[in-house]
py3Dmol code that shows the C-alpha trace and the ligand (Angstrom):
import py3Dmol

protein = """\
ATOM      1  CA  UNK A   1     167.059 138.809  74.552  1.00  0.00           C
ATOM      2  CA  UNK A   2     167.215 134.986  73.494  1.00  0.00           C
ATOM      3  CA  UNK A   3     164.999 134.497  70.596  1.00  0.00           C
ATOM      4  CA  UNK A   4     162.860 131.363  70.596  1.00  0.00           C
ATOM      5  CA  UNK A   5     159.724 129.933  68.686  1.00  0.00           C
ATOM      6  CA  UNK A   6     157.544 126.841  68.074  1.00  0.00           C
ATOM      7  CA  UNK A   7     157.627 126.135  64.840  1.00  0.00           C
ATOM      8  CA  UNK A   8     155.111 123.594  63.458  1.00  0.00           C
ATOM      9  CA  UNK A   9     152.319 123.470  60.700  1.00  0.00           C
ATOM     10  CA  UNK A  10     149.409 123.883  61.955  1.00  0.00           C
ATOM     11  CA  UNK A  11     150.705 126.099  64.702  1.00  0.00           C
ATOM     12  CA  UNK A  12     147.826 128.438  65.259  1.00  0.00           C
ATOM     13  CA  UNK A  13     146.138 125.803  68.620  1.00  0.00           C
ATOM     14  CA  UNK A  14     150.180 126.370  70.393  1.00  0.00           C
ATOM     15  CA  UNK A  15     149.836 127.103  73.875  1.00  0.00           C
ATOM     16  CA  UNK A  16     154.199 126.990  74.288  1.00  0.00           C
ATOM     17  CA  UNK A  17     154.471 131.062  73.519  1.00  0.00           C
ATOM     18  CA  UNK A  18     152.065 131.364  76.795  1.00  0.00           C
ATOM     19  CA  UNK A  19     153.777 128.987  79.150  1.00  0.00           C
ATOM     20  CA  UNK A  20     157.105 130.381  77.643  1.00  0.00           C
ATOM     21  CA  UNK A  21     156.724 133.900  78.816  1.00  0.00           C
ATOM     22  CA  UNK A  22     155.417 132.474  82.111  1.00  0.00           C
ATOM     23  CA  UNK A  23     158.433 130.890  82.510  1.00  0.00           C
ATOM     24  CA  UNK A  24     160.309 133.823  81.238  1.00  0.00           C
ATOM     25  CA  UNK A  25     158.656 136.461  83.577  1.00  0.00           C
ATOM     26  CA  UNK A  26     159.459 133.655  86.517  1.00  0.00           C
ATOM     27  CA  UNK A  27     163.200 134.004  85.760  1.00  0.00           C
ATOM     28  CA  UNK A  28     163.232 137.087  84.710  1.00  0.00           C
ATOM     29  CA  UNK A  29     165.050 136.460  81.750  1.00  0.00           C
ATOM     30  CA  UNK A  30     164.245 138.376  78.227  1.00  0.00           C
ATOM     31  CA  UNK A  31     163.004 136.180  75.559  1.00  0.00           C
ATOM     32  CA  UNK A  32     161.116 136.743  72.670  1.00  0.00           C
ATOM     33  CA  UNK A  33     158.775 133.717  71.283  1.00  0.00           C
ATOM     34  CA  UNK A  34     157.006 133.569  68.535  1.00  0.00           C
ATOM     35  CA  UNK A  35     154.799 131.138  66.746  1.00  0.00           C
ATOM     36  CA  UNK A  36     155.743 130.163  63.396  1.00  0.00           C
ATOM     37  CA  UNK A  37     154.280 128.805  60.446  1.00  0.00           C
ATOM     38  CA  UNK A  38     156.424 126.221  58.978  1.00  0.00           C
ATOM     39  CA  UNK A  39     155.330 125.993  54.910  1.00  0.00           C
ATOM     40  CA  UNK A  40     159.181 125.456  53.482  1.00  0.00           C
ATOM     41  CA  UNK A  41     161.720 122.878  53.686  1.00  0.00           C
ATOM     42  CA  UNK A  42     162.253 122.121  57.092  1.00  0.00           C
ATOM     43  CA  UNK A  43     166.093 122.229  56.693  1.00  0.00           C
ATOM     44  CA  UNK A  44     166.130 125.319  54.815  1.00  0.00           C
ATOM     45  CA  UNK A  45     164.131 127.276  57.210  1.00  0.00           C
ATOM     46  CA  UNK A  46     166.594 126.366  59.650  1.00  0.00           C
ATOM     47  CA  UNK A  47     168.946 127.065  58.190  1.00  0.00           C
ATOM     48  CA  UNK A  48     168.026 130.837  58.053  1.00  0.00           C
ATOM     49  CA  UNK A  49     166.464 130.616  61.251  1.00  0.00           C
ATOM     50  CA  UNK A  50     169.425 129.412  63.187  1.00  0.00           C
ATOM     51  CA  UNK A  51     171.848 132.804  62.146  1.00  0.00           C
ATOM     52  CA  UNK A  52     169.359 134.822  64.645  1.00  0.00           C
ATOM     53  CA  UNK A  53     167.432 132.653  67.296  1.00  0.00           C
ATOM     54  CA  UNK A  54     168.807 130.962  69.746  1.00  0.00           C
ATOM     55  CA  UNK A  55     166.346 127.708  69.903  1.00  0.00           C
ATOM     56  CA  UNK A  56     163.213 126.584  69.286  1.00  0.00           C
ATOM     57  CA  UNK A  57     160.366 123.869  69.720  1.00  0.00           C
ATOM     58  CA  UNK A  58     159.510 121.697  67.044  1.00  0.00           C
ATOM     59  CA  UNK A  59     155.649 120.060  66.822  1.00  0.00           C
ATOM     60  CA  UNK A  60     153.955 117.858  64.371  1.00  0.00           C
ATOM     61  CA  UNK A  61     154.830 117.803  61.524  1.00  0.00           C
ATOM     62  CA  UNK A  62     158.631 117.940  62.173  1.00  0.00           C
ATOM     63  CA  UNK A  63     160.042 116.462  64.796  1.00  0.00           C
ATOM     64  CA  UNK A  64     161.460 113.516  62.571  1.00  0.00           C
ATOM     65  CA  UNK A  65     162.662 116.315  59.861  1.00  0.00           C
ATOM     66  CA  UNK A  66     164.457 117.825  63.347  1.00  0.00           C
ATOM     67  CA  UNK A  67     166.213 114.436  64.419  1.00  0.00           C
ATOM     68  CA  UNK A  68     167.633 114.551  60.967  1.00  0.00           C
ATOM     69  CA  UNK A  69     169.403 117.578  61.206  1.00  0.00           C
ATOM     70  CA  UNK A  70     170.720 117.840  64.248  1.00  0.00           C
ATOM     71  CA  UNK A  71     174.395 117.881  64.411  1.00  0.00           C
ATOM     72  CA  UNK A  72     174.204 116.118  68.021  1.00  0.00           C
ATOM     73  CA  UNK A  73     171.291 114.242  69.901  1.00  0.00           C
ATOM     74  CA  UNK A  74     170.483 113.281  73.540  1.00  0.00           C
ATOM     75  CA  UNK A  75     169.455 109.874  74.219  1.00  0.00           C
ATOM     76  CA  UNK A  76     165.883 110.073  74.366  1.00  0.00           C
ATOM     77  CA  UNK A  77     166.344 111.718  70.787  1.00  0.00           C
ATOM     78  CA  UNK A  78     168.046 109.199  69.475  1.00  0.00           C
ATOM     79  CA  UNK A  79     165.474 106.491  70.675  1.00  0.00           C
ATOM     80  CA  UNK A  80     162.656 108.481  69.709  1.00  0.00           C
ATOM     81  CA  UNK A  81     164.022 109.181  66.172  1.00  0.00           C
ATOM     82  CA  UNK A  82     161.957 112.591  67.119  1.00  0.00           C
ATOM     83  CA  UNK A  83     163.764 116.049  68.623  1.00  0.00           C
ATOM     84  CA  UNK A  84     160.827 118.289  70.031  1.00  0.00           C
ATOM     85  CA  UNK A  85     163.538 120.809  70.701  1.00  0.00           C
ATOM     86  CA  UNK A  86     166.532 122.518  68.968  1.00  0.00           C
ATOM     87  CA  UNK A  87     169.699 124.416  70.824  1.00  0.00           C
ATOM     88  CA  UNK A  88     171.679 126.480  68.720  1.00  0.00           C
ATOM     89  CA  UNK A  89     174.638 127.294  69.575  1.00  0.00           C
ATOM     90  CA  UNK A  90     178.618 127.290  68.710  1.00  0.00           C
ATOM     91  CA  UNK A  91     177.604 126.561  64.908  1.00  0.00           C
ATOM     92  CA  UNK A  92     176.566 123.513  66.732  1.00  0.00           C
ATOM     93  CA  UNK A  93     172.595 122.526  66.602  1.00  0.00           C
ATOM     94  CA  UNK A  94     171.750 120.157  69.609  1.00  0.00           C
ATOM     95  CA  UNK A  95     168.820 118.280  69.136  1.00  0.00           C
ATOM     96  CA  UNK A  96     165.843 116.713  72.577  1.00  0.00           C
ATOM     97  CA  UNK A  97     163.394 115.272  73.242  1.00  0.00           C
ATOM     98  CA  UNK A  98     161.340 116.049  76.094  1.00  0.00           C
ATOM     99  CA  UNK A  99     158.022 114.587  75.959  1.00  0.00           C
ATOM    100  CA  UNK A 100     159.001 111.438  77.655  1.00  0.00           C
ATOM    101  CA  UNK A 101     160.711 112.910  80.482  1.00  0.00           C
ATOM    102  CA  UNK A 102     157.998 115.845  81.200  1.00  0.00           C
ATOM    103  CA  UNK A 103     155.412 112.775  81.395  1.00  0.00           C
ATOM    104  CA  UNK A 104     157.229 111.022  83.976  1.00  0.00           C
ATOM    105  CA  UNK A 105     157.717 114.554  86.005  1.00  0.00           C
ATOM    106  CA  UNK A 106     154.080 114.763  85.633  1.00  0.00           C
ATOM    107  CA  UNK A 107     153.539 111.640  87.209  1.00  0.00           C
ATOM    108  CA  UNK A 108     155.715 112.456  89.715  1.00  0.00           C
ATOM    109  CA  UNK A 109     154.618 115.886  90.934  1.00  0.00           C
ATOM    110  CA  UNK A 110     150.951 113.788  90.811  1.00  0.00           C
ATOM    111  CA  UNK A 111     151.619 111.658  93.149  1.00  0.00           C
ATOM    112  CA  UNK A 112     151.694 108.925  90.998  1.00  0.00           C
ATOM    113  CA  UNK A 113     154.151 106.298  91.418  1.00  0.00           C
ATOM    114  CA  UNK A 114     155.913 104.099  88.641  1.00  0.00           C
ATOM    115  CA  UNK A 115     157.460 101.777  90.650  1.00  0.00           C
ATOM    116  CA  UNK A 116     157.135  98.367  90.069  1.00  0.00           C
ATOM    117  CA  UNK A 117     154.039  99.157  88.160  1.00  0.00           C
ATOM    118  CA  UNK A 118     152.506  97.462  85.229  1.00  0.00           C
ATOM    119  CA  UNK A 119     151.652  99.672  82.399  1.00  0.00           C
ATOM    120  CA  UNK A 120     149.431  99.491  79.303  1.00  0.00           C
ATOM    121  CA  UNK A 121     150.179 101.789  76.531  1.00  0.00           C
ATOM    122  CA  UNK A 122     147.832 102.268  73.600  1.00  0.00           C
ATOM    123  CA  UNK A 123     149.235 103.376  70.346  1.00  0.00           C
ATOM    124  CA  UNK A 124     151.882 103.146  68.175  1.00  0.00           C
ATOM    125  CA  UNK A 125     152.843 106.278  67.100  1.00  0.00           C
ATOM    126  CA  UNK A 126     155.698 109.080  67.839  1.00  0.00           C
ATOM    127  CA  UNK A 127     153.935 109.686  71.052  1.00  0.00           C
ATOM    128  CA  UNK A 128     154.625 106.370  72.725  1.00  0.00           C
ATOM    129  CA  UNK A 129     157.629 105.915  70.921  1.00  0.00           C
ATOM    130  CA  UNK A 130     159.030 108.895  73.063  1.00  0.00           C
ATOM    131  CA  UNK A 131     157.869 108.275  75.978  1.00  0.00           C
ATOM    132  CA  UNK A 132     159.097 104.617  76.174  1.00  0.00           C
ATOM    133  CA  UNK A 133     162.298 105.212  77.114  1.00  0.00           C
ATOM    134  CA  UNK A 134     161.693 107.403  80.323  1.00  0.00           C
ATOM    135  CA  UNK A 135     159.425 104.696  81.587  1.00  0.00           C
ATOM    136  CA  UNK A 136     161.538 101.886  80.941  1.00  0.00           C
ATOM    137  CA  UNK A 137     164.034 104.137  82.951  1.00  0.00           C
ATOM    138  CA  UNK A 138     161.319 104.557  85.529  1.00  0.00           C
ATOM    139  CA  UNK A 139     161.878 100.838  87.007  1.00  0.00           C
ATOM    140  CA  UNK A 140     158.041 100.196  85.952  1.00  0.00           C
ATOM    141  CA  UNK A 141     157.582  96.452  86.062  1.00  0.00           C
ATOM    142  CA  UNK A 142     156.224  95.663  82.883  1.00  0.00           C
ATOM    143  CA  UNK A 143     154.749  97.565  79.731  1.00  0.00           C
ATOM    144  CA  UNK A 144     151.555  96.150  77.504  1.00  0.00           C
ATOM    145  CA  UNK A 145     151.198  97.867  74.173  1.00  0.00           C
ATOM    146  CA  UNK A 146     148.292  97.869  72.468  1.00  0.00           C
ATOM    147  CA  UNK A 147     147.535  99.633  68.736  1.00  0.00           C
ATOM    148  CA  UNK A 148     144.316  99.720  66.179  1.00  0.00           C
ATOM    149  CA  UNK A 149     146.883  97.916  63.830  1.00  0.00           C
ATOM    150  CA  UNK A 150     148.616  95.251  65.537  1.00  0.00           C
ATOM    151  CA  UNK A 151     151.121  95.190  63.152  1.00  0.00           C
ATOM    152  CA  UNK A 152     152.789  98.710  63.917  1.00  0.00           C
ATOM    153  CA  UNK A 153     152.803  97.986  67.575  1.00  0.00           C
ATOM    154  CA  UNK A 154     154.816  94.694  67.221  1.00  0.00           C
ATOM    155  CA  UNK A 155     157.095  96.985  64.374  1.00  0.00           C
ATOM    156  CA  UNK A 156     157.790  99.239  67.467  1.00  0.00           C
ATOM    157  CA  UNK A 157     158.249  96.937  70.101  1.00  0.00           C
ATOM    158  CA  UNK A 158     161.198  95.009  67.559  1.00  0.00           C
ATOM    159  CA  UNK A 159     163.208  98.416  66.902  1.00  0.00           C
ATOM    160  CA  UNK A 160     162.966  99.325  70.527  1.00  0.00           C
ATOM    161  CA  UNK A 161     163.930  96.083  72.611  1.00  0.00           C
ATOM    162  CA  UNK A 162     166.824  96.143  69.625  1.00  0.00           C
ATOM    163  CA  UNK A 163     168.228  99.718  70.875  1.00  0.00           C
ATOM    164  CA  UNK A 164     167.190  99.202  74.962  1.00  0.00           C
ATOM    165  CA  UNK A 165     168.998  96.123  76.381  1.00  0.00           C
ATOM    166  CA  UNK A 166     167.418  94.004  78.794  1.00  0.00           C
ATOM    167  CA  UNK A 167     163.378  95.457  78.082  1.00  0.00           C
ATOM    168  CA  UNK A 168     162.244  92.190  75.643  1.00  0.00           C
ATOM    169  CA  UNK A 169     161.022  90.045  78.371  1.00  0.00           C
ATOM    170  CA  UNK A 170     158.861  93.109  79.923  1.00  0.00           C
ATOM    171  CA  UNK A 171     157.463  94.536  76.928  1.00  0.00           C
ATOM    172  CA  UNK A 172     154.313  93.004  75.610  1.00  0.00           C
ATOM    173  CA  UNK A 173     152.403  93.518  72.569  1.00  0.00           C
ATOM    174  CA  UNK A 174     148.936  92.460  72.422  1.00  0.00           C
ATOM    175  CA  UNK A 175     145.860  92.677  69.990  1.00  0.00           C
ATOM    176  CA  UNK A 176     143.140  94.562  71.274  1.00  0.00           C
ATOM    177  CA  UNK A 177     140.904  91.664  71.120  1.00  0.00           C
ATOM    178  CA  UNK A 178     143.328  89.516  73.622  1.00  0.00           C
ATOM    179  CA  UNK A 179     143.381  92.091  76.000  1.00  0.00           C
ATOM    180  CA  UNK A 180     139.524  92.609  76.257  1.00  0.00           C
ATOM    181  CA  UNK A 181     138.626  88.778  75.925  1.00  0.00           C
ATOM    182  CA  UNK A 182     141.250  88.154  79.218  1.00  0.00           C
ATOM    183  CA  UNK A 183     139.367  89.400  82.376  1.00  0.00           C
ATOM    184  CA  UNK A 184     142.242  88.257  84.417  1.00  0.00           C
ATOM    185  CA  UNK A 185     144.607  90.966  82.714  1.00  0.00           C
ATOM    186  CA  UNK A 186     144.585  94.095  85.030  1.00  0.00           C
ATOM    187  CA  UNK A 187     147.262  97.370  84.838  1.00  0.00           C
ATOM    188  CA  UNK A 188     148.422  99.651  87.784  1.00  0.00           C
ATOM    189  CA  UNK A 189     148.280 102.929  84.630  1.00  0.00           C
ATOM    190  CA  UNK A 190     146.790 102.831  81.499  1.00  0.00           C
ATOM    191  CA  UNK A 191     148.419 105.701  79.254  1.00  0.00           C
ATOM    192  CA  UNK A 192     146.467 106.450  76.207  1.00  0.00           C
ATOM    193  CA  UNK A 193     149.413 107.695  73.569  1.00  0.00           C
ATOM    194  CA  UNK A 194     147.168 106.993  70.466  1.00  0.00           C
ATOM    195  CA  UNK A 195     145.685 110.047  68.826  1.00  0.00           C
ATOM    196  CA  UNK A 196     141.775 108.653  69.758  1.00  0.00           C
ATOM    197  CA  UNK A 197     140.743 111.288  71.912  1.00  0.00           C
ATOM    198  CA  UNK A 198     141.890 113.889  69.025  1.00  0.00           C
ATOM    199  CA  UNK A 199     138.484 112.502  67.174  1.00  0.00           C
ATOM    200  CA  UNK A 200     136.434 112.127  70.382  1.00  0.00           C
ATOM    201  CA  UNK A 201     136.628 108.535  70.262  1.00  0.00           C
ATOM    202  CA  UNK A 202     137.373 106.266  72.964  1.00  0.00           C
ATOM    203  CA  UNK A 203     140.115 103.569  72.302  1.00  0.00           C
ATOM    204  CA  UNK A 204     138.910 100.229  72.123  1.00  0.00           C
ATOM    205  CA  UNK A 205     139.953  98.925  75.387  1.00  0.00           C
ATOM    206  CA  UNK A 206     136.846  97.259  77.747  1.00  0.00           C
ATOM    207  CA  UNK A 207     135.528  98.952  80.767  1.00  0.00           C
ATOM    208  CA  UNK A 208     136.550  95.501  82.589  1.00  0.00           C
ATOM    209  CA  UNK A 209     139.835  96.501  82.196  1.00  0.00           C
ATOM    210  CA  UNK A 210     139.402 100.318  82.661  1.00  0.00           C
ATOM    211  CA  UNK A 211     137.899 100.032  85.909  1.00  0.00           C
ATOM    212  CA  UNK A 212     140.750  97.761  87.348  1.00  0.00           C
ATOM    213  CA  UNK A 213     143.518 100.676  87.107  1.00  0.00           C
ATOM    214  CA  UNK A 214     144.559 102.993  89.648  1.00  0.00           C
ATOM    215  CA  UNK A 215     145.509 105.565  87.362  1.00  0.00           C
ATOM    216  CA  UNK A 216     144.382 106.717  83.995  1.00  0.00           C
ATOM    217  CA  UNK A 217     146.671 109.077  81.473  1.00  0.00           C
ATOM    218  CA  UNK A 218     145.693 110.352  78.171  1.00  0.00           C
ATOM    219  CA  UNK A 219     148.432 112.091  76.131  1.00  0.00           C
ATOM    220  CA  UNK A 220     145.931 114.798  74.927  1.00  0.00           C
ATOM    221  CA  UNK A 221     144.238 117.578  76.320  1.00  0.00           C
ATOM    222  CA  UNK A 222     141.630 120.115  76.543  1.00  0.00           C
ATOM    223  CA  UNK A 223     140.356 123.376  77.728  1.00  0.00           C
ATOM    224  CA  UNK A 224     138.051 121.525  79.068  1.00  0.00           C
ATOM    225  CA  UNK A 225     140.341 119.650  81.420  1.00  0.00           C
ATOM    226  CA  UNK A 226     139.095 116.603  80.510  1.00  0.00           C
ATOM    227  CA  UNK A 227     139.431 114.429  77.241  1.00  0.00           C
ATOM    228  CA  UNK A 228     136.991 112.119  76.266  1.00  0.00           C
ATOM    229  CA  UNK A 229     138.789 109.094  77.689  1.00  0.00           C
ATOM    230  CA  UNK A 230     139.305 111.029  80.535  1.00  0.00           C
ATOM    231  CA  UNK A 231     136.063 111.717  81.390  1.00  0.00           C
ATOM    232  CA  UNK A 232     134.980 108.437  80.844  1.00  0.00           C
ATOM    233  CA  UNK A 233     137.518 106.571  83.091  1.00  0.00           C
ATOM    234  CA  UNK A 234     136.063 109.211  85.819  1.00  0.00           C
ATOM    235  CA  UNK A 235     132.863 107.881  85.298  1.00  0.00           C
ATOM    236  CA  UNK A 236     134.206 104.271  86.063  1.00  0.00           C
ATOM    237  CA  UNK A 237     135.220 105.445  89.259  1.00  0.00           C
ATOM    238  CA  UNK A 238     139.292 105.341  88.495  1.00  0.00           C
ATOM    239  CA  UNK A 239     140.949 107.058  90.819  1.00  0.00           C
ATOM    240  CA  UNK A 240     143.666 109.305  89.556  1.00  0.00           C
ATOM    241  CA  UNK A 241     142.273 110.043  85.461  1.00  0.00           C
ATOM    242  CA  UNK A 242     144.581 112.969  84.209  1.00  0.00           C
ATOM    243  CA  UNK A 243     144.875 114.509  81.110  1.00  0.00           C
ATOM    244  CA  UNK A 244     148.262 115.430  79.267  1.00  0.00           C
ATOM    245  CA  UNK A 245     148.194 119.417  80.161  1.00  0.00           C
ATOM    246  CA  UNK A 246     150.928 118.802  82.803  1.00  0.00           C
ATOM    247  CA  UNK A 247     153.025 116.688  80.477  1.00  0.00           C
ATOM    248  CA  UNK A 248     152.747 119.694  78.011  1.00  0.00           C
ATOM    249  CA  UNK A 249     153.893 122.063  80.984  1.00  0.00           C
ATOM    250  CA  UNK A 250     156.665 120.141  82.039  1.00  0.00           C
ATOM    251  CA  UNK A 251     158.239 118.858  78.837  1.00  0.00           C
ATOM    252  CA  UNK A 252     158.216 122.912  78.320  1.00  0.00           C
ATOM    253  CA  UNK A 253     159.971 123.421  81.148  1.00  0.00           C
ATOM    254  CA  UNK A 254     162.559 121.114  80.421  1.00  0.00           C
ATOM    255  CA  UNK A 255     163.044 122.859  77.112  1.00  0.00           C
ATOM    256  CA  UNK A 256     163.408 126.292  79.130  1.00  0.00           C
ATOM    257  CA  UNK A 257     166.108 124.559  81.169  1.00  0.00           C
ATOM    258  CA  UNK A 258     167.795 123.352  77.785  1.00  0.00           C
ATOM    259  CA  UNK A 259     168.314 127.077  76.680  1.00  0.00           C
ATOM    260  CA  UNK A 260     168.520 128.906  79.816  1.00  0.00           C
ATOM    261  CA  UNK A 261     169.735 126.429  82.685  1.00  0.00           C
ATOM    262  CA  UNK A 262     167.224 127.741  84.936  1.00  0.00           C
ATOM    263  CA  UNK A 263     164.374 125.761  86.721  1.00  0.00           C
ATOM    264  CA  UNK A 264     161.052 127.065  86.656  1.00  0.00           C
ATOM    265  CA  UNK A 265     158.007 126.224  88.901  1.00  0.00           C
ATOM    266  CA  UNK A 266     155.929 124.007  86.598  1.00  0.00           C
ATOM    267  CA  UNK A 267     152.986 123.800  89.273  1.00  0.00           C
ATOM    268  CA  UNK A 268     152.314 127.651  89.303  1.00  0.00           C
ATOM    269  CA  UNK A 269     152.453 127.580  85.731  1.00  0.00           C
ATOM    270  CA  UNK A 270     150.198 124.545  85.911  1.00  0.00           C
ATOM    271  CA  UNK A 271     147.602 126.791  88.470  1.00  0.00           C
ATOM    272  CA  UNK A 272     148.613 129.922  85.844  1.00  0.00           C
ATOM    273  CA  UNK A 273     147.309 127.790  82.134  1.00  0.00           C
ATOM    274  CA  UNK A 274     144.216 125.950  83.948  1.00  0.00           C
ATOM    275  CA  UNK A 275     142.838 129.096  84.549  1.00  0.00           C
ATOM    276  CA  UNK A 276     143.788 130.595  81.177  1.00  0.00           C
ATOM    277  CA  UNK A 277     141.908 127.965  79.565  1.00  0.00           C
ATOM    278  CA  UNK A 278     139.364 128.127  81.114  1.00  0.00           C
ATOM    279  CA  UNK A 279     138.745 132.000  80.749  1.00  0.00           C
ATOM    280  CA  UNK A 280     139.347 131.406  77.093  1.00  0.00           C
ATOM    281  CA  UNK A 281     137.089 128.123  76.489  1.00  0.00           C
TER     282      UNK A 281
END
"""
ligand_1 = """\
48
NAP
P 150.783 109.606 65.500
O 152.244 109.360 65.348
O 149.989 110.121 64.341
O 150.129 108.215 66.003
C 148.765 108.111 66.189
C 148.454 106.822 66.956
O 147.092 106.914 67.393
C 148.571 105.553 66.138
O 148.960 104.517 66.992
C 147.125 105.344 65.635
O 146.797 104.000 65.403
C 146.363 105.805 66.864
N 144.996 106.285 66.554
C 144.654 107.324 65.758
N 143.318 107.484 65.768
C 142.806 106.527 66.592
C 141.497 106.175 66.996
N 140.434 106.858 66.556
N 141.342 105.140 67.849
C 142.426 104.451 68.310
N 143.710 104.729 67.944
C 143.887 105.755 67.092
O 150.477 110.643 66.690
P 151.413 110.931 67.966
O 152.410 111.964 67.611
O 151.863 109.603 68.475
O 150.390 111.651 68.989
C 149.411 110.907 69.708
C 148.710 111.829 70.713
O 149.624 112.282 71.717
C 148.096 113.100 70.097
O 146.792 113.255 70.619
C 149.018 114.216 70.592
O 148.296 115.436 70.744
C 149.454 113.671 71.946
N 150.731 114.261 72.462
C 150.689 115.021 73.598
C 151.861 115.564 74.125
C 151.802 116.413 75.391
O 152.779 117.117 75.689
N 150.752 116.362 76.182
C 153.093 115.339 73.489
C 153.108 114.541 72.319
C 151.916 114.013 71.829
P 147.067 103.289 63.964
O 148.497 102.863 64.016
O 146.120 102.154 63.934
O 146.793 104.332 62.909
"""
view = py3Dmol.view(width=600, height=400)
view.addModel(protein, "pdb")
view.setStyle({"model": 0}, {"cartoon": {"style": "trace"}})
view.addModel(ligand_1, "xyz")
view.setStyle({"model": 1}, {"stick": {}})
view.zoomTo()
view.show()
């Protein structure tokens, strides 16, 4: 039996423990996973928590207090300053990240390609700071980012052309008014990574530039299926306007994978949590 969690604070809204043990029952491999309440020291609960489980997820607030300990970190953890997911094993604690790479899968198993494409990003937070580079690694053709406060986009964009060679001249940073006062600007996908649609609010960006897009991404979800932003964009007509349930799904699966080396079939477990949520709206 490989004991696993989520660990977080809050932790109560976690939907991991369900697609876990769908994963689980797929492979037929034993796991427990639990939930759990985070209300120590980060390092000291992990400290006790590491002599019996096996691994675990790590959500907000801790995926920085993660990076720190971790005796050994894959790439996108070390960009991200942010591990989402903890291995423990030969006294050794391995530290991922898998946000970034479960949103590109997402794209992929959409149908959406990245290829060549230009991107605008809103927000500057540990969301888009993870998931930059998987799309740099995508071969997009440029990326736009866009923040409420300039100032922490531009901080972002300096740190991260620093660590990824050759991505200054095809990362942007504008202000919010630039981009909306320049109808000739138009993006292939707009990815909303800002936390916006966690108040019901719509980023700031115009319906001019909205309606232009083939494909519309917010980070966030809901039982619902849609977000806010989501719906919205739908209502513009965009074509493709997804919401981040499949990004939660696969960056999951790439945890599971992590622990157990086993692939699991993220579109039945896609099929599997739509209807969940919906029977428990
Ligand atoms: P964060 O580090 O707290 O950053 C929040 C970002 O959102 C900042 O750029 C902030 O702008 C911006 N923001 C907050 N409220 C806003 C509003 N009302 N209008 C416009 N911008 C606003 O949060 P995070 O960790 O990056 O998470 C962002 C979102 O991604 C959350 O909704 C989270 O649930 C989602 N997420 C989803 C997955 C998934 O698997 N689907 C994985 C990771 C994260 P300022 O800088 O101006 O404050």
């Amino acid at each position: 039996m490989l004991e696993l969690a989520v660990l977080g604070n809050p932790i109560e809204h976690s939907l991991s423990p369900i697609i876990h043990n769908f994963f689980a029952k797929e492979t037929n491999i034993q796991i427990s996973y639990e939930k759990i309440l985070v209300q120590d020291e980060f390092e000291s609960f992990i400290n006790t928590f590491k002599k019996h489980a096996y691994g675990c997820n790590v959500t907000i607030p801790f995926k920085e207090d993660a990076y720190k300990i971790a005796d050994k970190l894959s790439d996108e953890a070390k960009i991200a300053k942010a591990v989402n997911t903890l291995l423990f094993k030969d006294n050794i604690i391995y530290g991922h990240n898998t946000d970034g790479l479960g949103l590109i899968l997402d794209f992929k198993d959409k149908g959406i390609s990245l290829l060549n494409k230009k991107i605008l990003l809103i927000g500057a937070g540990g969301a888009s700071l993870g998931i930059l580079k998987p799309l740099f690694d995508s071969n997009i053709l440029d990326i736009t980012l866009v923040n409420r406060t300039k100032e922490k986009a531009l901080y972002l964009r300096d740190y991260f052309v620093q660590e990824i060679k050759n991505t200054k001249d095809i990362f942007h940073v504008l202000s919010l008014d630039s981009l909306n006062n320049n109808l000739d600007l138009s993006f292939d996908i707009i990815i909303n990574a800002s936390a916006s649609s966690l108040y019901n609010e719509l980023p700031n960006i115009s319906d001019a530039i909205l309606k232009k897009a083939h494909c519309v991404y917010d980070l966030m979800y809901t039982k619902d299926g849609d977000t806010i932003f989501t719906k919205h964009c739908r209502e513009l007509n965009v074509q493709h306007s997804i919401q981040g349930l499949g990004m939660l799904i696969r960056q999951a699966a790439l945890s599971f994978e992590l622990w157990t080396e086993k692939k699991v079939n993220t579109l039945s477990c896609e099929q599997y949590m739509l209807s969940y949520l919906k029977e428990n709206r």
